[in-house]
LOBAVEX-844295 format. One line per field, with one value per residue (C-alpha): x, y, z; chain; residue in one letter. Coordinates in steps of 0.2 Angstrom, whole numbers, plus 5000, padded with zeros to 4 digits. Example, Ala and Ser with C-alpha at 12.3 -4.5 7.8 and 13.67 -1.06 7.14 Angstrom:
<recs>
u = c(5062; 5068)
v = c(4978; 4995)
w = c(5039; 5036)
nudren = c(A; A)
lumse = c(a; s)
</recs>
This chain:
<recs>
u = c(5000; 5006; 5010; 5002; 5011; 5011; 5022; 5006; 4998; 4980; 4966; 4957; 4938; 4926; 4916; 4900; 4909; 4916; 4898; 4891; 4907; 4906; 4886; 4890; 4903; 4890; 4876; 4889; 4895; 4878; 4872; 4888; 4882; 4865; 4870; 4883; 4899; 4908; 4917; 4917; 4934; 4930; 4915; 4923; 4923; 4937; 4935; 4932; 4918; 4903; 4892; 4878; 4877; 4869; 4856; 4865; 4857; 4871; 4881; 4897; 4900; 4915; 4912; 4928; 4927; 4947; 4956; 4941; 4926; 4910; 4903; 4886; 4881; 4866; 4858; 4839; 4835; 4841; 4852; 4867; 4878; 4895; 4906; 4903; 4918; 4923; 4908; 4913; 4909; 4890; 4886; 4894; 4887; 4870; 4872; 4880; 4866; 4853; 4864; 4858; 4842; 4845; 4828; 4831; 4846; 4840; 4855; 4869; 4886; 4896; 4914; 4921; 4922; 4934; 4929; 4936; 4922; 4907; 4910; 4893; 4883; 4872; 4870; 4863; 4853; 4844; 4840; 4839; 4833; 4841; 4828; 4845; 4861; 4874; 4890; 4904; 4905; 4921; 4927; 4921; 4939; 4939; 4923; 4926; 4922; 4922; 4911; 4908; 4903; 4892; 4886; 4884; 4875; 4860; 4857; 4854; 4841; 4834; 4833; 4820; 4832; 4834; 4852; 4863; 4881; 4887; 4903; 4911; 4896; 4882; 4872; 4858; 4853; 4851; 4840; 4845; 4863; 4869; 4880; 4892; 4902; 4920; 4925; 4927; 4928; 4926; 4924; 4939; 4952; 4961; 4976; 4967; 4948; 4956; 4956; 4939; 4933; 4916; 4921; 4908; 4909; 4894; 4888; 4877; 4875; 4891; 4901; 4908; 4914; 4927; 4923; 4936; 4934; 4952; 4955; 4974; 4987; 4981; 4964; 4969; 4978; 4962; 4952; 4962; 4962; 4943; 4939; 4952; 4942; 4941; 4942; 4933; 4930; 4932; 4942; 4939; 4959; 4960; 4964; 4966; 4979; 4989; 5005; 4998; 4985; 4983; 4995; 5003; 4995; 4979; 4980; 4985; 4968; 4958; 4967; 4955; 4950; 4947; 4954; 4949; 4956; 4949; 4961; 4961; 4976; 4991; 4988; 4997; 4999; 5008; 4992; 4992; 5010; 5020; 5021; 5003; 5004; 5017; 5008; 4990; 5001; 5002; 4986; 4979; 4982; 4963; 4969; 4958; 4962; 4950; 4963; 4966; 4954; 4937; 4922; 4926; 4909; 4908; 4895; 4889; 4876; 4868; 4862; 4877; 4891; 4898; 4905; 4913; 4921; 4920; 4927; 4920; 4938; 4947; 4943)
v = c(5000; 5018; 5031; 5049; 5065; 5065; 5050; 5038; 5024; 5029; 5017; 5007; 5012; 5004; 4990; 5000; 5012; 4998; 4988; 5005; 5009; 4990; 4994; 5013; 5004; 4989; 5001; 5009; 4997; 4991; 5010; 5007; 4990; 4997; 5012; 5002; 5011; 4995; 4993; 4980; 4975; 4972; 4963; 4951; 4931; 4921; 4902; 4895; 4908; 4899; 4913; 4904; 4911; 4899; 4908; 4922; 4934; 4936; 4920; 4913; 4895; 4892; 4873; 4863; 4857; 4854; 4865; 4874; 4887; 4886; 4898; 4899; 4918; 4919; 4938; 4937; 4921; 4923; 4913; 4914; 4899; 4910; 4898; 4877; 4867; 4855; 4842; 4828; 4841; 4839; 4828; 4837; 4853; 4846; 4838; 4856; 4864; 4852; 4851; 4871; 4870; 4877; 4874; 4888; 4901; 4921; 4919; 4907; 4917; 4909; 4921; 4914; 4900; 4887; 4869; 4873; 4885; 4881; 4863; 4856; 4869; 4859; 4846; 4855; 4866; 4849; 4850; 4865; 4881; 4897; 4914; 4922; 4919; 4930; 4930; 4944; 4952; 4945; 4947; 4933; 4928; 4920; 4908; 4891; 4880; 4864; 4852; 4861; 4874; 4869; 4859; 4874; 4886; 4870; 4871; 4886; 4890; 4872; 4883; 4898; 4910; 4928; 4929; 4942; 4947; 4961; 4972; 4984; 4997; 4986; 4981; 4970; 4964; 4948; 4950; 4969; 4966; 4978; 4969; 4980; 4972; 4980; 4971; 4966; 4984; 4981; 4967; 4974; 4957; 4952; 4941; 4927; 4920; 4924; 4942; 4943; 4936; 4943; 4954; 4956; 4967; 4962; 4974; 4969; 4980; 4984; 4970; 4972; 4956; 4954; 4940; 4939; 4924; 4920; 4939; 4940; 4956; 4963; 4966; 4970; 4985; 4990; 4989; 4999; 5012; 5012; 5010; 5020; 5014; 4994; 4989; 4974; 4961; 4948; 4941; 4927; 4927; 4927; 4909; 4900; 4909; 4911; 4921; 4929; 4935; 4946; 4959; 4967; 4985; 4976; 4970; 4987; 4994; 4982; 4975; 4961; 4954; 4937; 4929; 4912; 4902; 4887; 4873; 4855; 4847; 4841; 4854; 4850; 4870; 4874; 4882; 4894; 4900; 4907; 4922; 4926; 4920; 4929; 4945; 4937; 4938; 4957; 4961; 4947; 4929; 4922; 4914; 4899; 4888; 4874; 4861; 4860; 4865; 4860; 4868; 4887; 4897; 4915; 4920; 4939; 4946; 4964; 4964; 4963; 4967; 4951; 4940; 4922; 4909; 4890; 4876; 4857; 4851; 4837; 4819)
w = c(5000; 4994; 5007; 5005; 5003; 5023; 5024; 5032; 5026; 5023; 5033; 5024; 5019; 5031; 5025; 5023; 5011; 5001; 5000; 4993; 4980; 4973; 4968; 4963; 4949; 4947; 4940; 4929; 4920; 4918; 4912; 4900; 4892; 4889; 4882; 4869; 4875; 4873; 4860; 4848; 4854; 4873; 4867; 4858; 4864; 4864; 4857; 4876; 4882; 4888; 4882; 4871; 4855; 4843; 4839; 4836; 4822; 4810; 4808; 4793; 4792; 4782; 4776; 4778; 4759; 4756; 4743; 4738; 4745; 4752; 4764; 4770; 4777; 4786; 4791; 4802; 4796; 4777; 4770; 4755; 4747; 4743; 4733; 4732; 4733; 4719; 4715; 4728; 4741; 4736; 4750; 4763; 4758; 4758; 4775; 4782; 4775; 4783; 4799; 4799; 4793; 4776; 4764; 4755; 4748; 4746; 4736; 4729; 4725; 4712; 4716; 4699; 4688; 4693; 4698; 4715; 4718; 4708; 4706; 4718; 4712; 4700; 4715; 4726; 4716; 4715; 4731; 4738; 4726; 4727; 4723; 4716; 4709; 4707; 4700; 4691; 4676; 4667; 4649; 4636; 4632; 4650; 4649; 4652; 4641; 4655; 4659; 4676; 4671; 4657; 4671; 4684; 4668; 4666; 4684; 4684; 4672; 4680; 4697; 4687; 4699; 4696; 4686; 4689; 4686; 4696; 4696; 4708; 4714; 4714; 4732; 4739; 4757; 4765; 4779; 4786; 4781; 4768; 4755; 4743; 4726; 4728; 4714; 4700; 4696; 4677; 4664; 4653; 4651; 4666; 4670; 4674; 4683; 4701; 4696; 4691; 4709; 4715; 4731; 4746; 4758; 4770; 4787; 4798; 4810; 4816; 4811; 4794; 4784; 4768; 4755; 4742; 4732; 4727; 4722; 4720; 4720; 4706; 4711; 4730; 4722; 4711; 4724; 4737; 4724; 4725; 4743; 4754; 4770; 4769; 4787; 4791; 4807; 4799; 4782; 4773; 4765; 4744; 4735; 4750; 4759; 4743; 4741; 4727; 4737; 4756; 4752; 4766; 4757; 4758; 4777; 4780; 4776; 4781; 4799; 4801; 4820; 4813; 4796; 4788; 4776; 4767; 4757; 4759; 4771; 4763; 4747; 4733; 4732; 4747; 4754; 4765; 4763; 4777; 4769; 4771; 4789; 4794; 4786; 4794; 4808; 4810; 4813; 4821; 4832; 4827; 4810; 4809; 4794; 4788; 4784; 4802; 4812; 4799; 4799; 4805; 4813; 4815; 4827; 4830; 4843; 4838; 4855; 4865; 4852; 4856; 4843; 4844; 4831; 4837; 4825; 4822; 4822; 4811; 4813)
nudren = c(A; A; A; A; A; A; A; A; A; A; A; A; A; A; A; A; A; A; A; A; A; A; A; A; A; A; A; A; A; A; A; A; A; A; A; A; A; A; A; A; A; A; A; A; A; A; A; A; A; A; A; A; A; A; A; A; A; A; A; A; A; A; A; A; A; A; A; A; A; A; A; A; A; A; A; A; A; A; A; A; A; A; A; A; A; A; A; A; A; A; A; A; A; A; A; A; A; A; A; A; A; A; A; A; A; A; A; A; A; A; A; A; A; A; A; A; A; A; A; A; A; A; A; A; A; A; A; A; A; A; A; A; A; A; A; A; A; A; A; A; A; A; A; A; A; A; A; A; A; A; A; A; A; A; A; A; A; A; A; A; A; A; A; A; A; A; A; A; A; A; A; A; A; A; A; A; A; A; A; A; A; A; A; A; A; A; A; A; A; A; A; A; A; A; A; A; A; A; A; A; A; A; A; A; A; A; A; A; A; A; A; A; A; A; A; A; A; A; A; A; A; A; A; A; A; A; A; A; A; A; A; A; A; A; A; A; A; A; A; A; A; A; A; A; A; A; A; A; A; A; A; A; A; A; A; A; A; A; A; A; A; A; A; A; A; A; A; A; A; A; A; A; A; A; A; A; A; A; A; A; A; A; A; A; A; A; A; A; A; A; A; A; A; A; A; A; A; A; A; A; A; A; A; A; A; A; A; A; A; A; A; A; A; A; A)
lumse = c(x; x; x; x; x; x; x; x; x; x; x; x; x; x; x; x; x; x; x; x; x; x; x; x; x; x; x; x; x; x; x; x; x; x; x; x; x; x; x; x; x; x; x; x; x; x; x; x; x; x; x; x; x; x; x; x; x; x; x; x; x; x; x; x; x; x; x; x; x; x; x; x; x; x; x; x; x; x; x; x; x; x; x; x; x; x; x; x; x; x; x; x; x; x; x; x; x; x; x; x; x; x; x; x; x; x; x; x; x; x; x; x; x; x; x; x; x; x; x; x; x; x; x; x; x; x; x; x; x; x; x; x; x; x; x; x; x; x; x; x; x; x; x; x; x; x; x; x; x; x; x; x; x; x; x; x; x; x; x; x; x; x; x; x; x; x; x; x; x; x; x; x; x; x; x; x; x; x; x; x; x; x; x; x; x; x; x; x; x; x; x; x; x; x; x; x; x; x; x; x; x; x; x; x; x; x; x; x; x; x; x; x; x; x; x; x; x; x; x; x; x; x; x; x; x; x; x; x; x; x; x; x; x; x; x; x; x; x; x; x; x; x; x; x; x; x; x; x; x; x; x; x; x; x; x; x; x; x; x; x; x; x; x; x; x; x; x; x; x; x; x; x; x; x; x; x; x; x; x; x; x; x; x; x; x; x; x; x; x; x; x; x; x; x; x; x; x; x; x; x; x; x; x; x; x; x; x; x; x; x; x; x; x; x; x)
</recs>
């Protein structure tokens, strides 16, 4: 105990005046909680709070597919498919998405045209009918000319879903999340499909998510020209945690809490590279990586600010 100016040892409040400070700092923290002076930061839950947050409004399940995406966003009930594996992730899709109750997609995202990313598509468009499906703008010199996609084009028109190819500017909403396209910015010719990847910024309320297909370098820097402000929560890291992707210009801007990356285990590609680690690594420890830890679930509470990931774990 520190001594006052005097040289004594203050005496120590009675008991009575203790009693009556612990309810004076009781009521304000509770006045502070209510009145959302929190912040988002001291809100946050670490992967062993016992807080309950199933039901949480605003949830992102990234489905442990192997080296590919699939990501189910669901906003107040709402549901959106970004992204579906190759095509022997089908049943595991399905069964996720009956695992959550899933009978019906507001919208199926298809962030570009490789195997990797629309390969189950036409599967579970068997099953479960999307009202929208959206995907970019690209230039015609960049079709496919695969069985896959052939495969994926058929389904849709099967489904009788509103088709839509958006670029950079265009919006919608999933429940009362507001979702912006940040890219592609333009259908002129790219470098390659990876460059043309649908971009989502999503917000729901005040938690602010980054969906970046397998954008690469190239794009990070168009769209960093576009969007000075790109700071978002939560990052869902370009082609797989890549080291053509997750810039450390592009980290810089948008200093994510949480990041998660989706490739299989044992990747013939190296995925994720330690470079993009190490870069992950600056802005954040919550780096949750599919390959080892499975499925990875982001859960946010508009109530209380709070927000969690848990993970299914590997067999």
């Amino acid at each position: 105990m520190q001594k006052d100016k005097t040289g004594a040892i203050p005496e120590e409040p009675k008991t009575k005046n203790k009693i009556i400070y612990c309810i004076v700092v009781a009521i304000l923290t509770v006045v502070a909680l209510l009145s959302g002076k929190y912040s988002l930061e001291q809100q946050t839950q670490s992967d062993n709070t016992e807080i309950d947050m199933t039901n949480a409004e605003f949830q992102v399940h990234v489905i442990d597919v192997g080296q590919g995406d699939s990501i189910l966003v669901c906003a107040d009930g709402e549901a959106m498919l970004i992204d579906a594996g190759e095509s022997k992730s089908s049943t595991k899709i399905l069964n996720y998405l009956e695992s959550q109750n899933i009978t019906e997609l507001s919208y199926a995202a298809a962030t570009h045209m490789h195997a990797d990313h629309i390969g189950s598509f036409s599967k579970i468009f068997d099953n479960i009918k999307p009202k929208n499906v959206i995907e970019p703008v690209y230039h015609e010199s960049l079709i496919p000319t695969t069985k896959t996609y052939e495969k994926y084009l058929d389904a849709i028109e099967a489904t009788g879903a509103n088709y839509q190819a958006l670029k950079a500017g265009d919006s919608f909403t999933l429940g009362t999340a507001k979702i912006s396209v940040l890219a592609p910015v333009s259908d002129e010719k790219v470098s390659s499909l990876n460059n043309t990847s649908l971009v989502l910024r999503v917000q729901y309320d005040d938690m602010i998510c980054l969906f970046t297909g397998d954008m690469e370098t190239q794009e990070e820097k168009t769209i960093l020209e576009n969007n000075p402000n790109l700071k978002a929560d939560f990052l869902k890291a370009g082609h797989h945690g890549s080291d053509t992707s997750s810039s450390e210009n592009f980290l810089a801007q948008v200093q994510p809490n949480y990041v998660a990356i989706s490739c299989g285990v044992d990747n013939k590609y190296g995925h994720p590279a330690d470079s993009t680690l190490e870069h992950l690594a600056t802005w954040t420890d919550n780096i949750y990586i599919t390959a080892q830890q499975g499925d990875i679930v982001f859960l946010y509470d508009k109530d209380t600010k709070a927000s969690k990931i848990i993970t299914s774990g590997k067999e």
